[in-house]
C-alpha positions in Angstrom: 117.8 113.3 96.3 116.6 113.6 99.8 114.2 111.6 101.5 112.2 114.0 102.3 112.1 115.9 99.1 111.0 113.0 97.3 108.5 112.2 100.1 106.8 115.4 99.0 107.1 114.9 95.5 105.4 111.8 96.2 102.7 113.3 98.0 102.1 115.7 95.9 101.3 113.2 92.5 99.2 111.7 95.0 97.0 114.8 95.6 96.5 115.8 92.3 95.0 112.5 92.2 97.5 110.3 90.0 98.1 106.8 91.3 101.2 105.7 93.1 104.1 105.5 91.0 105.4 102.1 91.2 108.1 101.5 88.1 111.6 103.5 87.7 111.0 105.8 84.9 106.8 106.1 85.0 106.6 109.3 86.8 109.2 111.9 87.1 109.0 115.2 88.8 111.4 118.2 89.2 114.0 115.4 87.7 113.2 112.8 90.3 112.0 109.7 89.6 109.3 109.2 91.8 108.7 105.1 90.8 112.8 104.5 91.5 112.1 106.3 94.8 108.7 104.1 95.8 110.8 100.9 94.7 113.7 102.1 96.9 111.2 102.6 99.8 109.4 99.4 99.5 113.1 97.1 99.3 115.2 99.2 102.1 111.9 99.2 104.3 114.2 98.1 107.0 116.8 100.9 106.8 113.5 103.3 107.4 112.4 104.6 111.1 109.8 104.2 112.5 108.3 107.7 111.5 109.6 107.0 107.8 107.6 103.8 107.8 104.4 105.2 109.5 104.5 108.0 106.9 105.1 106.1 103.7 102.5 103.2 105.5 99.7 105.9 106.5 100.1 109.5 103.9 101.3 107.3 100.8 99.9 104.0 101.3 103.4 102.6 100.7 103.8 98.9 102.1 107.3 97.2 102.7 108.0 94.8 99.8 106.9 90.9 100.3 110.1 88.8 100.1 109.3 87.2 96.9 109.6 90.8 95.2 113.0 91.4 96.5 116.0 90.5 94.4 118.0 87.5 95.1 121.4 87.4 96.9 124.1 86.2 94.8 125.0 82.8 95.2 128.3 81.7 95.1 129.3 77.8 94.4 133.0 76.3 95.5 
């Protein structure tokens, strides 16, 4: 799915005045899993521009995810 598709999508479930979609699987639309998506967003927040950020930041009131809610790194022992 594109970013900007799902973007849309996103925006839309916001307008018809659903809350933000913040587990895989709790909101799907036109196929798309609009929670995976917001999860994506949130951990890759760094692989966004600017303009990606300022959007999901301003239109959807998506914030970058704090570094206790990102996965850990596997961790290899010798």
């Amino acid at each position: 799915m594109t970013w900007q598709r799902s973007f849309h999508l996103v925006r839309q479930h916001l307008d018809a005045g659903e809350a933000l979609p913040t587990e895989a699987g709790e909101v799907v639309r036109q196929g798309e899993d609009l929670g995976r998506w917001v999860t994506s967003v949130r951990l890759g927040w760094d692989q966004l521009s600017g303009v990606q950020q300022w959007m999901c930041e301003q239109v959807l009131g998506i914030e970058p995810a704090a570094e206790d809610e990102k996965p850990n790194r596997l961790q290899f022992r010798i």
